[in-house]
N, C-alpha and C positions, 0 to 999 in steps of 0.2 A: 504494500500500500504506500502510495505517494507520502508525502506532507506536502499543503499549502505552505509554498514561502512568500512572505509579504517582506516588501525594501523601502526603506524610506533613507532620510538624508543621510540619516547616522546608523542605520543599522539594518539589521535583515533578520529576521525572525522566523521559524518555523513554529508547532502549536506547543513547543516545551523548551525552546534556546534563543535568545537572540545572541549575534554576532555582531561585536563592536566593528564597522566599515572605513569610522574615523580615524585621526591618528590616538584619539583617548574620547572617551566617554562617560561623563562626570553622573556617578549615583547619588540622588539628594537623599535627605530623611524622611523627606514630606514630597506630595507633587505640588509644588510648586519652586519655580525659578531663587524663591526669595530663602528657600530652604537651607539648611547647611548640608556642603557636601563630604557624604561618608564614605565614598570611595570614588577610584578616577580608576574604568578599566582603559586597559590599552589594544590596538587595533588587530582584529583576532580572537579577541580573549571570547572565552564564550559566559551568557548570564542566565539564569536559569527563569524562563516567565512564568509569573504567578496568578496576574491577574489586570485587567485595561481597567483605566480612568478617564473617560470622555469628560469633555463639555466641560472641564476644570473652571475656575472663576480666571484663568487667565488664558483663554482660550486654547488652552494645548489638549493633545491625547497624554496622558502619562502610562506607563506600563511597572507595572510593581515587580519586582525580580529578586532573584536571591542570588548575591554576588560571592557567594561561598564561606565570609566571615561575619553574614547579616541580610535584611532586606533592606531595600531602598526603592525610589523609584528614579 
């Protein structure tokens, strides 16, 4: 059986990894921009998805993930 891969600016995800595509890819504590950040993956690394955040109060999609020593989004 296939997986759907879905690609956006900074990454590309199937229905259980995304794949950082940038040269780093900054995890907050919270979704939002204004959050602190608890990890910076680098390009390759893989993050494990756990679950989407539409329609945030700052218009972004966020993706909650689990970076191997915590979640983030």
């Amino acid at each position: 059986m296939s997986e759907e891969i879905i690609s956006d600016e900074f990454a590309e995800y199937n229905a259980s990894e995304f794949y950082v595509t940038n040269a780093e890819g900054n995890v907050r504590a919270d979704a939002s921009l204004n959050s602190k950040i608890v990890y910076t993956a680098k390009k390759g690394e893989s993050l494990t998805y756990m679950q989407t955040y539409e329609n945030t109060s700052d218009g972004r999609t966020w993706y909650k993930v689990d970076y191997g020593n915590g979640i983030g989004y």
